[in-house]
C-alpha positions as CSV (number, residue, x, y, z in Angstrom):
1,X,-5.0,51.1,29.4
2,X,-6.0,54.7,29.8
3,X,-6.4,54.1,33.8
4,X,-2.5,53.1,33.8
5,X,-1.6,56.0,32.1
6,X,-3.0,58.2,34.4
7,X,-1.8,56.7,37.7
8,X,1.5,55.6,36.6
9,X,3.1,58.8,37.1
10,X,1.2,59.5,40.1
11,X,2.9,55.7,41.2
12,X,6.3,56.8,39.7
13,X,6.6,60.0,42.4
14,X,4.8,57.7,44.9
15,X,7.8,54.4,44.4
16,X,11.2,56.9,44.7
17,X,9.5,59.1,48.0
18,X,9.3,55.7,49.6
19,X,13.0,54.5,48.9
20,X,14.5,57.7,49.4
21,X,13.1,58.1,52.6
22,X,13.9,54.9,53.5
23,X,17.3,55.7,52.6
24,X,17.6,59.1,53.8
25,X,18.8,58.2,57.3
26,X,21.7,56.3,56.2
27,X,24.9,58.2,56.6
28,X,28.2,58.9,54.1
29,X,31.5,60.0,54.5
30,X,34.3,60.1,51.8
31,X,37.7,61.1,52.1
32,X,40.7,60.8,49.8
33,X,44.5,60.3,50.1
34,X,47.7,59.0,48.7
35,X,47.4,55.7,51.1
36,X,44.2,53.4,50.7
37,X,44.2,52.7,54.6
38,X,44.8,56.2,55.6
39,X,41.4,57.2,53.1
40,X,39.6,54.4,54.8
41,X,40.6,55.5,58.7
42,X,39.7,59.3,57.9
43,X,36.4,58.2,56.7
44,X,35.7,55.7,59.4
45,X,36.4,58.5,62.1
46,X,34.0,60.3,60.7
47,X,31.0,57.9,61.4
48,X,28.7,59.1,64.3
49,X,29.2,57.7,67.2
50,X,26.4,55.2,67.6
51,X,26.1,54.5,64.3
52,X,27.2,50.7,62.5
53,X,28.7,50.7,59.3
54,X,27.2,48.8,56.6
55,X,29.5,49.4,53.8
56,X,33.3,50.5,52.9
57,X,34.4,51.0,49.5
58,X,37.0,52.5,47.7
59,X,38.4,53.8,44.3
60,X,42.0,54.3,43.1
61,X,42.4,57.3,40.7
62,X,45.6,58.4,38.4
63,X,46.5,62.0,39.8
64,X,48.6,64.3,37.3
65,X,48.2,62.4,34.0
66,X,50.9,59.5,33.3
67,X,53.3,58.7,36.1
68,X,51.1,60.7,38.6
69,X,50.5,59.1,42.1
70,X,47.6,57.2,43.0
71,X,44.5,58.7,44.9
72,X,42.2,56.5,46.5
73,X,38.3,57.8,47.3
74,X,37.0,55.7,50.4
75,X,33.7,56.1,50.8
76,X,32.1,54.8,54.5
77,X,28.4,54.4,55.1
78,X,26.3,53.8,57.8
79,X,22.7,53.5,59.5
């Protein structure tokens, strides 16, 4: 038992610098706007050329309290 409490942090620092380097070259862009396609387009033109996206996603948010518009926060990323 002692053994694993010695190397476990050791393992801990090891087991997140191997899956954020792996995810480190992976790519983001996020843009925001009054019309869900337009947030999406922005954020799509944004991608590298070159590059495939792997993943769209979006968020719809109440601007200004009660009756306020509604944002939406498109998020693109790619590899």
């Amino acid at each position: 038992m002692l053994k694993l409490q010695r190397i476990l942090p050791f393992f801990s620092v090891f087991f997140l610098a191997c899956t954020t380097a792996r995810t480190a070259h992976a790519g983001s862009a996020t843009v925001q706007s009054v019309d869900q396609d337009v947030a999406i387009n922005r954020a799509m033109g944004k991608v590298p050329e070159g590059k495939t996206v792997t993943d769209t996603s979006c968020q719809d948010t109440q601007a200004g309290g009660i009756g306020g518009e509604t944002l939406y926060r498109c998020t693109v990323t790619w590899e």
